[in-house]
C-alpha positions as CSV (number, residue, x, y, z in Angstrom):
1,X,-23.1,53.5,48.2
2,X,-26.8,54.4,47.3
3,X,-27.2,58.0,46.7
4,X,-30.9,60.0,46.6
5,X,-30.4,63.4,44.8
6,X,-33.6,65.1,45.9
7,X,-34.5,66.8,42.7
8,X,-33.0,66.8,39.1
9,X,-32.6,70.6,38.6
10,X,-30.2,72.3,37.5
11,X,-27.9,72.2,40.8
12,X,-28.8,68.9,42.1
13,X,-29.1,67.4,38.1
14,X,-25.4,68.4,37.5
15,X,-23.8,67.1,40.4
16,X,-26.4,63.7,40.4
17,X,-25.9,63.7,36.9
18,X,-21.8,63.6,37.1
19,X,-22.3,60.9,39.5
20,X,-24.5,58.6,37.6
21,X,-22.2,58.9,34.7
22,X,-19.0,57.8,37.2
23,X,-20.9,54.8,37.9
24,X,-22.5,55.4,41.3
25,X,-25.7,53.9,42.3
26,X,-27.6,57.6,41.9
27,X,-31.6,58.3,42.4
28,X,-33.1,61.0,41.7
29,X,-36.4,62.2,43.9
30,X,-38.4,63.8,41.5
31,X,-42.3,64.9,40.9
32,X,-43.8,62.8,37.6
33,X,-43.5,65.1,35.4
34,X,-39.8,65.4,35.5
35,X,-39.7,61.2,35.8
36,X,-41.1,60.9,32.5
37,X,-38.9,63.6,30.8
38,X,-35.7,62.0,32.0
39,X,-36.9,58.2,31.0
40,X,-37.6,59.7,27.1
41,X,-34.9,62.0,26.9
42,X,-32.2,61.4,29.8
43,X,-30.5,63.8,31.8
44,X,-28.8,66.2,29.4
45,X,-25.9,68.2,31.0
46,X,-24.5,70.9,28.2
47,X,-21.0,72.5,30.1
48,X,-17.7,73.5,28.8
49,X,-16.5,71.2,31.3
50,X,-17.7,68.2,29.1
51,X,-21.5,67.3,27.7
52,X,-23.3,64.4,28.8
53,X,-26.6,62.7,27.7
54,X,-27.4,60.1,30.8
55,X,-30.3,57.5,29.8
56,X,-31.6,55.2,32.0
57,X,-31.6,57.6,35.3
58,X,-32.8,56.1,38.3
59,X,-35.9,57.8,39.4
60,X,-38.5,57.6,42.7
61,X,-41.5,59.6,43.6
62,X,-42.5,61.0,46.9
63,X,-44.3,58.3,48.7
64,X,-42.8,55.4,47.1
65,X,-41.7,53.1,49.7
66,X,-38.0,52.3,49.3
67,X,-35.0,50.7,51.7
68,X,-33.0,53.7,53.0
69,X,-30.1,55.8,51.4
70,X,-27.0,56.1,52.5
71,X,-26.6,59.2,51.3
72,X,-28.8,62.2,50.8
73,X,-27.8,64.9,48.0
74,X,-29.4,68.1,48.9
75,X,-30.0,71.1,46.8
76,X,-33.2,72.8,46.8
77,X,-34.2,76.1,46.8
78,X,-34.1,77.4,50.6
79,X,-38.0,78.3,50.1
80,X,-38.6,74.3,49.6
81,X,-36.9,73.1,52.1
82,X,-40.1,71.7,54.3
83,X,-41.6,70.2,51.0
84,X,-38.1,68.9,50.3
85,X,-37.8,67.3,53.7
86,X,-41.3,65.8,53.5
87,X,-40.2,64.1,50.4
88,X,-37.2,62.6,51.3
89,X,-38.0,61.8,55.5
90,X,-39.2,58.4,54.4
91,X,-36.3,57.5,52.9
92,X,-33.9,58.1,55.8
93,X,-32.6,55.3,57.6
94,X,-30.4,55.2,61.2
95,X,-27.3,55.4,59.0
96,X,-28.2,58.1,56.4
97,X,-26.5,61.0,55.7
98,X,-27.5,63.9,54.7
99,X,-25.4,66.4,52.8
100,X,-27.5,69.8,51.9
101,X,-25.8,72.2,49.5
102,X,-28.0,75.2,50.1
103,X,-26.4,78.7,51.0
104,X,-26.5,80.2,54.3
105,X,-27.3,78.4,57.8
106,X,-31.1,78.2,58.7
107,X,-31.0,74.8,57.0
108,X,-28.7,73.0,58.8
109,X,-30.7,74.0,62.6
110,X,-34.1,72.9,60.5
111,X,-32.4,69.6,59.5
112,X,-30.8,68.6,62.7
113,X,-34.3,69.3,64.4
114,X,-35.9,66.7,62.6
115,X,-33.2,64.5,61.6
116,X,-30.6,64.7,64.7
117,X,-26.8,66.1,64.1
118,X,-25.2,62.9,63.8
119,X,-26.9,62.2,60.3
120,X,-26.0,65.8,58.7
121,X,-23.5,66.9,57.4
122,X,-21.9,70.5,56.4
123,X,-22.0,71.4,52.8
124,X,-21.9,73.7,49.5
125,X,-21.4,73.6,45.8
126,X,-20.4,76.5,43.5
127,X,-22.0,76.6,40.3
128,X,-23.7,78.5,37.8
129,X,-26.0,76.4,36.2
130,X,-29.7,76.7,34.8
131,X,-32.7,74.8,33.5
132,X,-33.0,76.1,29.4
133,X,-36.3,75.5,28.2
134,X,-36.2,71.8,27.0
135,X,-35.4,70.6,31.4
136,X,-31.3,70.4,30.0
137,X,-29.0,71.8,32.3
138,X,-26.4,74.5,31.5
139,X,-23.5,75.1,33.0
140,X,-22.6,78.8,33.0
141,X,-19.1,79.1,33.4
142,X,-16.0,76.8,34.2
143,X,-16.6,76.4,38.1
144,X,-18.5,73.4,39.4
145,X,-17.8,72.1,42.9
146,X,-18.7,70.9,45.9
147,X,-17.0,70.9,49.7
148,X,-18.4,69.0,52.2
149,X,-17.4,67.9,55.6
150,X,-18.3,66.9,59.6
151,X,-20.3,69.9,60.9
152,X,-17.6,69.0,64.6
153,X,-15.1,69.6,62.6
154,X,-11.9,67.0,61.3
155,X,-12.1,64.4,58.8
156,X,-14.0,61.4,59.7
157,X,-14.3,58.1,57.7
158,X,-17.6,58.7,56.8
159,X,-17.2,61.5,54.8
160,X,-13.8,60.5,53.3
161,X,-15.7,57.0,51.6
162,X,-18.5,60.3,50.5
163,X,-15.2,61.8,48.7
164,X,-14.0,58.8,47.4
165,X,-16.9,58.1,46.0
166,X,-17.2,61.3,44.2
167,X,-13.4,61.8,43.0
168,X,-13.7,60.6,39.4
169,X,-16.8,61.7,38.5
170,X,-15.8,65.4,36.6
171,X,-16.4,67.9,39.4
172,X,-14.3,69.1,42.1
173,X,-14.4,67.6,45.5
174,X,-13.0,69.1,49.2
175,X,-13.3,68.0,52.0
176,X,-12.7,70.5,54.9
177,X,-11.8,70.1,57.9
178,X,-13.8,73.4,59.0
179,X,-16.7,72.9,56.4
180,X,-18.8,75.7,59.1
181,X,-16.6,78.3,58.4
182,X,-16.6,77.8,54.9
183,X,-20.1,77.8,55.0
184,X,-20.1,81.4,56.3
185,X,-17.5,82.2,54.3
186,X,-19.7,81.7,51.3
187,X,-22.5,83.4,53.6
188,X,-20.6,86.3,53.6
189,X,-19.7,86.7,49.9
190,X,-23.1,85.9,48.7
191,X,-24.9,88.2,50.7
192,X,-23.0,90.8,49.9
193,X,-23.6,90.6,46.6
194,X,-27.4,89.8,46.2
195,X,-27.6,92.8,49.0
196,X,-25.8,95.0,46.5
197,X,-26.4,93.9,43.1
198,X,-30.7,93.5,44.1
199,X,-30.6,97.0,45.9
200,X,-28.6,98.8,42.9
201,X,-30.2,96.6,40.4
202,X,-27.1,95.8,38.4
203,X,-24.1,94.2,38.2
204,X,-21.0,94.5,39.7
205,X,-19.5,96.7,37.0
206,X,-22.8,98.9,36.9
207,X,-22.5,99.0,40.4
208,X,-18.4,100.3,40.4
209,X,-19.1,102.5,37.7
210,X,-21.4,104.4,40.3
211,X,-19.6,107.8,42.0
212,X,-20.5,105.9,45.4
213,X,-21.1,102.4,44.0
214,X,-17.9,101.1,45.4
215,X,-18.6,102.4,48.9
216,X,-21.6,100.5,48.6
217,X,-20.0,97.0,48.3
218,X,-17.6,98.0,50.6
219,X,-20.3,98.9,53.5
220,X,-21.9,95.3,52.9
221,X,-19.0,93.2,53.0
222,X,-17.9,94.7,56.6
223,X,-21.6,94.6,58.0
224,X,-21.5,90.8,56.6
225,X,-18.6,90.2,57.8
226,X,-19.4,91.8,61.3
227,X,-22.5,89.5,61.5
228,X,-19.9,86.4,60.8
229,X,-17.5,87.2,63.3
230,X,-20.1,88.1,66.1
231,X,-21.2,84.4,65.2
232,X,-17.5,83.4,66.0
233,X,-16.2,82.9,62.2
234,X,-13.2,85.0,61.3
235,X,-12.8,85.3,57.7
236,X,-9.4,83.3,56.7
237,X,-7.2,85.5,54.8
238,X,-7.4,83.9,51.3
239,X,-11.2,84.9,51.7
240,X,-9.9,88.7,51.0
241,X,-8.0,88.2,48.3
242,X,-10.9,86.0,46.3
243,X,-13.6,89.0,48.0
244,X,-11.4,91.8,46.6
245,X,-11.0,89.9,42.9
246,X,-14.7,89.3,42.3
247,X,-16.3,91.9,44.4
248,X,-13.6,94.6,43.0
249,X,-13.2,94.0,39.8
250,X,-15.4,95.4,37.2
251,X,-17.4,92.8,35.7
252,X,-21.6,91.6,34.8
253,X,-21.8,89.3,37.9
254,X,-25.4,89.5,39.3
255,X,-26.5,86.9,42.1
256,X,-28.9,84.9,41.3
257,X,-31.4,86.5,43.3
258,X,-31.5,89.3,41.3
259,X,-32.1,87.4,38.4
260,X,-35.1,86.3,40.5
261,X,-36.0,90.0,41.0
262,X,-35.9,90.6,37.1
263,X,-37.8,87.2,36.0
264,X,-41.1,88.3,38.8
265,X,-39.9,84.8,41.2
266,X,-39.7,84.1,44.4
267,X,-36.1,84.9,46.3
268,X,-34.1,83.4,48.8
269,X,-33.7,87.1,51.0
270,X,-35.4,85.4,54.0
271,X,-32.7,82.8,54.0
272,X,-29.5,84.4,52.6
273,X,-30.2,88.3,54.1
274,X,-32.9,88.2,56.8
275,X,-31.3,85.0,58.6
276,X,-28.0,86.8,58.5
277,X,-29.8,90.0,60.0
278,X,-31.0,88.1,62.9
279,X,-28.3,86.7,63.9
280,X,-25.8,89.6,64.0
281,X,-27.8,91.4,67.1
282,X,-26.2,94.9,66.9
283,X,-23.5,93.9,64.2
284,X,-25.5,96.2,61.2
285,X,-26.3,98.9,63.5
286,X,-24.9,102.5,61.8
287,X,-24.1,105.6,63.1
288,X,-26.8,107.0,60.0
289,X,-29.4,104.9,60.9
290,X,-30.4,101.3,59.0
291,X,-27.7,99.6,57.7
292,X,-27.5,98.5,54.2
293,X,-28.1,95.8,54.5
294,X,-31.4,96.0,56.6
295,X,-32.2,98.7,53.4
296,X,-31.4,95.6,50.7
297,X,-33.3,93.1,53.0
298,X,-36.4,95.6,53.1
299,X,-36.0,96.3,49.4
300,X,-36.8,92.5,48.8
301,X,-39.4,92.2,50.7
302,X,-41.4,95.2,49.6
303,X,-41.1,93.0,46.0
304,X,-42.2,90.3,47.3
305,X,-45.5,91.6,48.7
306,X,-45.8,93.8,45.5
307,X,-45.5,90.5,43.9
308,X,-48.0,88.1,46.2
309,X,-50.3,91.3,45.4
310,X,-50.5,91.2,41.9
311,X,-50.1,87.7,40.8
C-alpha cells in the first residue's frame, strides 16, 4: 500500500512518521524547504510513547508527476485545505482514498465536491503534538490516535486492509462503524472548549475557578450539543462521562486555538465555531440574546481583523 502524507508537521509527521518506521511504503508531500531538512536530519519524533529518528524519508513536491496513491493521509490546518488539495489532486487516482484527519465537517463536503464520496473517507486523530524549533516533532502527552471509517457507515474491506496496515506501527487504530458521529462527537467537545477557553482566555482550571466560569462551559456544551443533534447526531452516552472528566475537572487544558490567539496566528474559528454556527439554524438562539457561542465566534473574529490590520 502506497501512502502520501500531505505534509510532515507535527500531526501528519507523527502519524507518517510511525508508519514509515512499521515498514509501510510512506511519502510525504512537502514544500523544499522541509525536503531538504528531512534528507539531512530525518524525521525526528521525541514522545513518551517511544523516540524515533527516521532517515531516508520518502519525499515529493507539488507538481512532481508521480503514479497515484492508494491512500491519502490528510492533516492540514482547516485554513490550507484548498492549497492542500491543489497539491495532492494530481496524485489521486480512480482508486485513491482519501482519509483527512481535520476537526469539524466543512472538509469532508469540500472534498467530496472535488474528489466524489466514494474516494473519501471519515476520519480524526487525537494528539497533542508540536513543531519545537529545530522541525522535530513533540508529542505532548500520552494520547496519539487515529479512527477512521466509511463515511455510509459499517466496515468495509477497504478500510479494514487501511487498519491492518496501520496496526503495528505504535499508535492506536479504530475503526468505527459510525466514524460521522464520532466526528461530531469530537466537533462537540472541541468547540466547546476553544469557545470557552479563547473567550475566557484561560484554561480550564482558570476558567472553573471563575464564580460563573462553570456555567460558562456548561452553556457551550448544550448549545454544541443542540447544534449536533439538530444535525441528527445524538451524543452516545460514554461521550458524557469523558465531557464531564476533561471539561469538569480542574486542570491547564487550553485548545489549541487559543494558543493561536496568544502566539498572534491564524485560527481555525471559521471551521471549528462558525461552520458549527451555521448549521445549527435556531439551535444557539437564547432567551438573553446571542448565544455564547456566537459571543466566542465574534470574539475570534474581531482578532483576526485586529490582526490582518496590524501585521
Amino acid at each position: 500500500m502506497r501512502i502520501l502524507v500531505v505534509g510532515a508537521g507535527a500531526v501528519g509527521g507523527y502519524f507518517g512518521g510511525r508508519l514509515a518506521a512499521a515498514g509501510q511504503d510512506v511519502t510525504f508531500l512537502v514544500r523544499a524547504g522541509r525536503a531538504e531538512k528531512l534528507q539531512r536530519d530525518g524525521l525526528v519524533i521525541r514522545s513518551p510513547r517511544g523516540d524515533l529518528t527516521q532517515h531516508g524519508v520518502k519525499t515529493i513536491l507539488a507538481g512532481v508527476s508521480a503514479e497515484p496513491f492508494d491512500v491519502v493521509l490528510l492533516s492540514c490546518k482547516a485554513y490550507s485545505l484548498d492549497d492542500a488539495i491543489d497539491s495532492f489532486a494530481p496524485l489521486v487516482g480512480e482508486s485513491t482514498l482519501i482519509l483527512p484527519m481535520l476537526n469539524g465537517m466543512r472538509h469532508i463536503d469540500v472534498l467530496i465536491e472535488k474528489f466524489g464520496e466514494s474516494r473519501v473517507l471519515g476520519g480524526q486523530c487525537v494528539i497533542a503534538a508540536t513543531l519545537n524549533a529545530d522541525q522535530q516533532i513533540v508529542h505532548l502527552n500520552e494520547m496519539h490516535a487515529v479512527t477512521f471509517g466509511e463515511l455510509a457507515g459499517g466496515v468495509s474491506e477497504r478500510v479494514q486492509t487501511i487498519a491492518d496496515a496501520m496496526a503495528d506501527a505504535n499508535f492506536d487504530v479504530t475503526v468505527s462503524e459510525n466514524i460521522l458521529l464520532r466526528m461530531w462527537e469530537k466537533w462537540v467537545f472541541l468547540a466547546t472548549l476553544a469557545a470557552s477557553t479563547c473567550l475566557m482566555r484561560g484554561s480550564i482550571g482558570d476558567i472553573l475557578s471563575a464564580p460563573d466560569g462553570k456555567r460558562v462551559i456548561e452553556n457551550l456544551l448544550g448549545e454544541c450539543r443542540a447544534v449536533a443533534e439538530d444535525q441528527g447526531f445524538t451524543m452516545a452516552p460514554d461521550f458524557d462521562a469523558r465531557a464531564m472528566q476533561t471539561l469538569f475537572t480542574p486542570s491547564p487544558l487550553t485548545a489549541s486555538m487559543l494558543r493561536d490567539v496568544e502566539n498572534h496566528s491564524h485560527t481555525e474559528a471559521d471551521h471549528i465555531l462558525g461552520d458549527l454556527i451555521s448549521r445549527g439554524g435556531d439551535a444557539q438562539s437564547s432567551e438573553h440574546g446571542l448565544s455564547l457561542l456566537r459571543i466566542a465566534y465574534s470574539h475570534l473574529k474581531t482578532y483576526e481583523a485586529r490582526q490582518t490590520r496590524t501585521s
